[in-house]
C-alpha positions, 0 to 999 in steps of 0.5 A, a space after each residue: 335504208 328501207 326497201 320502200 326509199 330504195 324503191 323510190 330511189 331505183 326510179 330516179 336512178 332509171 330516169 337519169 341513167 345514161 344509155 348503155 350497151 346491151 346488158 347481161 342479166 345474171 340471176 341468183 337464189 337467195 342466201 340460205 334459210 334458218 331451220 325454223 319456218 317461221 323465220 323468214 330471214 337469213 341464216 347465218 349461212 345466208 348471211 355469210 353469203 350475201 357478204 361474200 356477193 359483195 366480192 363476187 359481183 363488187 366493184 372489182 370484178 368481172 360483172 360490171 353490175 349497175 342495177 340489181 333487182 329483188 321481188 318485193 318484201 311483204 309487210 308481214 316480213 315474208 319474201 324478205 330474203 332476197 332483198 336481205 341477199 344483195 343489200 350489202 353488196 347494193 351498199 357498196 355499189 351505191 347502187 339501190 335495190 330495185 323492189 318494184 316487181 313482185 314474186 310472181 309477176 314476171 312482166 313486171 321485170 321483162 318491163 324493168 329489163 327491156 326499159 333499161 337504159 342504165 350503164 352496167 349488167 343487171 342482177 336479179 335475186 330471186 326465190 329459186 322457184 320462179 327463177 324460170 318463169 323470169 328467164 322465160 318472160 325474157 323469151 329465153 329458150 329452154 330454161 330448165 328449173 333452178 335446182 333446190 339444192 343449190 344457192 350458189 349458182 349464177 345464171 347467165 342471159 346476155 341480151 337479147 336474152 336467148 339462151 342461159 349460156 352459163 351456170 357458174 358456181 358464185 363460190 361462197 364459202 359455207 358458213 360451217 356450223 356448231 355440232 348443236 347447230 346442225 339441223 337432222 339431216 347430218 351432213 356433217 356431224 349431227 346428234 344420235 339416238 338414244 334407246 333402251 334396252 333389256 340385257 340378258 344374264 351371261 348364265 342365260 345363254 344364246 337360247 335366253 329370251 331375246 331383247 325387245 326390239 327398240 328401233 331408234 325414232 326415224 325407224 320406229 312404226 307408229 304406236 300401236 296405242 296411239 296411231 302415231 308417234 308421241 315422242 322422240 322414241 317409241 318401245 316396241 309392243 313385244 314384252 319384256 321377259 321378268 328373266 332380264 331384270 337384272 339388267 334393265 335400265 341398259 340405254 344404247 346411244 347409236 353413234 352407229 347412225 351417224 353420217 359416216 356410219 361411226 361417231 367419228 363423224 362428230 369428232 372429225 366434223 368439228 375439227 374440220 369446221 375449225 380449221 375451215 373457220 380458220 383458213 377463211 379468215 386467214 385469207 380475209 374472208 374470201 369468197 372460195 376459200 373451201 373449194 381450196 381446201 385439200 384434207 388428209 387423213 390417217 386412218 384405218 378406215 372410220 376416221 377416214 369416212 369421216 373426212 371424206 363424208 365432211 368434205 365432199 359434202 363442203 366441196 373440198 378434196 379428202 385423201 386418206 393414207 391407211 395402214 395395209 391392214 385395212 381391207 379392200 372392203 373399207 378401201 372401197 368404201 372409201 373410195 365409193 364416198 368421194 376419196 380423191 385418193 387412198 393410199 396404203 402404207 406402214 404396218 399399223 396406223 402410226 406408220 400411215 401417219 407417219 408417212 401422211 405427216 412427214 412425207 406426203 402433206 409436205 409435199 403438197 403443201 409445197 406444191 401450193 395446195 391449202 392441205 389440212 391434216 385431219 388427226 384421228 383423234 387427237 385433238 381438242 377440236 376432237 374431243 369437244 366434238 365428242 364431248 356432244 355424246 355425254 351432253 346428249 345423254 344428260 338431255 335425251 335420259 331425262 325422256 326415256 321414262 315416257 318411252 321405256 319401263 325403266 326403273 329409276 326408283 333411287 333417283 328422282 322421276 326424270 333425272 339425268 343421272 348416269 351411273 356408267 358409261 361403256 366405250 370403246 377406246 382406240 387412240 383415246 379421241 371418244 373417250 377422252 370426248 365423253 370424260 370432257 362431257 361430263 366435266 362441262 356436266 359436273 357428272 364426276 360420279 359417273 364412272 367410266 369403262 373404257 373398253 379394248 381388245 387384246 394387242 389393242 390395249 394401249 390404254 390399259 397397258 398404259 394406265 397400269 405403268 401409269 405412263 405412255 406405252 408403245 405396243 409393238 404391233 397391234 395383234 387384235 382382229 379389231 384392227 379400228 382399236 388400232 392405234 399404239 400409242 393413246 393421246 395423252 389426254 385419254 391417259 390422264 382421263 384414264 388415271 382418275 378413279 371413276 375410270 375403269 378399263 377393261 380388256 377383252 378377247 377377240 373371241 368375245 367380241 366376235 360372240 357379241 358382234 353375232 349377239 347383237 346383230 341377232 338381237 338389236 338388228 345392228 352390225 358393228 365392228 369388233 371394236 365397237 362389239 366389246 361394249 355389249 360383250 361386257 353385258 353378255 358375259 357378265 362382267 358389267 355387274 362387276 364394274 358398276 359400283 352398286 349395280 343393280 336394276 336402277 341401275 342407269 348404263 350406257 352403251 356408246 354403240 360407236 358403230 364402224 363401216 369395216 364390217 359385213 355378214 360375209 365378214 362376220 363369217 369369216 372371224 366366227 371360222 377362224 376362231 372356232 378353228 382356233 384350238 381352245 386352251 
């Protein structure tokens, strides 16, 4: 039914009403908007809302609506959405939506409110920002604005309309999102930067011309030559030395940018959507579903600030169980993003898992807790998670050539193709994600190197008896890289012939941790570091087919939160103490 008809109706519906006692009047905000400003309706957040009013204010609960207003849709389509908030809820009350008053006329609605003689409280959606001038046109006291963030809370004005004696959260689930379909901000899971980079040659040594500094989009001052940033990257005026030739088509994609600091953030973001998704229609779509849920994680940290970042941003609670390797620095970090709990138990991660899936989730799941186990990477909602960095990588390449003096001379101009990919490898989550990329991309010649540390090299140990190894310990100071076992997906992705791996020595990673942060202005962990190192020792030639200066690699810069200068430090001292062999 249209706005005008129901308008039509809400006057007759006035006239036959039968008086009533005093009314309440509760007032809301609209449901979410879409990203793009020109649509001015709902996004799927926003309808998932308005459907969930229909059981926070219907006809079984506690407000007793009988008559709901909403300012008045412009022909244009503009002003839409507060009509669009309450109409499914108006549909089940039988009850029209009054649109007679407009945006910024309050009287109108104080004349609504006071003349109203109907049965029931009174609802009013509205756009947030004149919220408080209706409250005040009541002669409500001291009406503070409603806050822009927010979309589900309910103000409370019982006649004669004093005092707000309440703001109650409306406990509409999220509508949870795609990785594709969340907007920059990235309070989940988001997409990551893509930038160029010139490596130098291992025989060039610390003392060789430095890399130019190229700063991912938000970081980036304007072009010199244009005044303004033209593209989603810009290349830095300083030039490029001829000596670093050999390695000039090296890209960085700075998984180190998202939300949680790590690439985690992708992998464990979309696992959790999922099981979100799942619980709210296991329960039939109720509205509060999230605030129920309880996450928990297994981590040495990383995969633990995803959870925590995920949650607290859906309203839910996140404990983490980490291995006694991890340190206070992470612990705190931890806690500092909104952990309900950290525990320490087991000497590796497989230990903290065993303890968090065996013991403590049973026990809070009989105490009647939703709890949800969050895996660190071994899941398929994991990997497609991950998958998003080589989907990335195909589209953002294609730019780069406007933004960088890259050489793709054997390759048509503006061509996706990537000859190598570097990732580091813990329990196989990232990588198996990258290798699912390129299948969904039919980008089988692309080769793969995936990256470890010695006593962190479950994968290679692996792949060499061509079966699943157990390490006895995880030894390795990269203790992210930690995980004994790898899934079984990463060993058969590691099997294929495009695929590579490669074991490197603590001190290597430590050499590139100092290296890059020197040279690319980035800090990250040990584990992430060994993708660099193979550039600067060398061995990158060696492990791309065909390498050359057309050559196309990326670095995955998967990122880490476990690290700090003062950190740094301390790893660079003990291996110089150490006796060289």
């Amino acid at each position: 039914m249209k706005p005008a008809a129901l308008l039509l109706l809400a006057g007759a519906a006035l006239a036959a009403a039968k008086p009533t006692a005093k009314p309440t009047v509760y007032f809301i905000r609209h449901g979410e908007k879409p990203s793009d400003e020109n649509d001015q309706g709902l996004s799927a957040q926003g309808l998932q809302r308005a459907q969930c009013l229909r059981t926070v204010f219907g006809a079984a609960s506690q407000y007793n609506i009988g008559h709901i207003m909403a300012q008045t849709p412009k022909k244009d389509g503009s002003r839409q959405r507060p009509y669009d908030t309450v109409a499914p809820l108006a549909g089940d009350l039988g009850i029209p939506v009054d649109t007679s008053c407009g945006r910024d006329d309050s009287d109108c609605v104080q004349n609504v409110v006071k003349s109203y003689s109907g049965s029931g409280n009174i609802l009013i959606c509205w756009e947030h920002k004149a919220l408080q001038d209706l409250a005040t046109a009541l002669g409500t006291k001291d009406v503070s604005p409603y806050p822009s963030d927010h979309f589900d809370l309910i103000w409370t004005d019982p006649s004669p309309f004093k005092h707000i004696m309440g703001q109650t959260h409306s406990r509409t689930p999220v509508l949870l999102a795609r990785l594709s379909d969340i907007q920059p901000s990235r309070a989940i899971l988001g997409t990551s930067t893509i930038v160029a980079v010139k490596l130098p040659r291992a025989e060039d040594g610390q003392n060789s011309t430095p890399i130019p500094a190229v700063h991912p989009a938000h970081r980036q001052p304007p072009s010199r030559n244009h005044g303004r940033r033209q593209g989603p990257v810009d290349q830095n005026p300083s030039r490029q030395s001829a000596d670093t030739a050999p390695g000039s088509n090296v890209f960085l994609k700075l998984e180190n940018l998202q939300p949680s600091g790590s690439f985690k953030s992708r992998g464990i973001g979309n696992f959790m959507a999922a099981k979100l998704r799942a619980l709210r229609d296991d329960t039939n779509g109720t509205c509060g579903t999230r605030a129920e849920a309880h996450f928990y994680s297994s981590s040495a940290g990383n995969a633990g600030l995803a959870c925590v970042h995920a949650a607290v941003t859906l309203g839910c609670q996140a404990t983490v169980v980490v291995p006694l390797s991890t340190t206070a620095f992470i612990i705190a970090k931890l806690r500092q993003a909104g952990a309900t709990d950290v525990i320490q138990r087991g000497a590796s991660w497989q230990e903290a898992d065993d303890y968090l899936t065996r013991t403590l989730i049973e026990h809070a799941r009989a105490k009647g807790e939703a709890a949800v186990y969050v895996p660190p990477f071994d899941a398929p909602e994991i990997w497609d998670g991950n998958a998003g960095i080589s989907r990335e990588i195909a589209r953002q390449l294609g730019g780069t050539a406007r933004h960088y003096p890259v050489s793709f001379k054997s390759r048509p101009s503006g061509s996706g193709e990537v000859d190598a990919i570097v990732c580091s490898v813990g329990g196989g989550g990232l990588f198996s994600g990258v290798m699912q990329g390129l299948d969904e991309l039919h980008m089988r010649h692309t080769r793969v190197i995936a990256v470890e540390t010695l006593g962190a090299d479950s994968l290679s140990q692996a792949v060499a008896k061509k079966e699943l190894v157990t390490l006895p310990a995880i030894t390795s100071l990269a203790t992210s890289l930690g995980a004994r076992t790898v899934c079984e997906k990463a060993l058969e992705y590691a099997l294929r012939d495009t695929v590579s791996t490669v074991v490197l020595s603590d001190s290597e990673a430590i050499s590139a941790c100092r290296r890059f942060a020197d040279e690319e202005r980035f800090l990250v962990e040990l584990a992430c570091a060994v993708c660099p190192a193979l550039c600067y020792n060398g061995r990158l030639a060696e492990l791309v087919p065909g390498f050359s200066k057309d050559s196309v690699v990326v670095l995955v810069v998967c990122g880490g939160s476990n690290m700090s200068i003062d950190i740094m430090d301390k790893y660079a001292v003990s291996q110089a103490a150490k006796p060289k062999a």
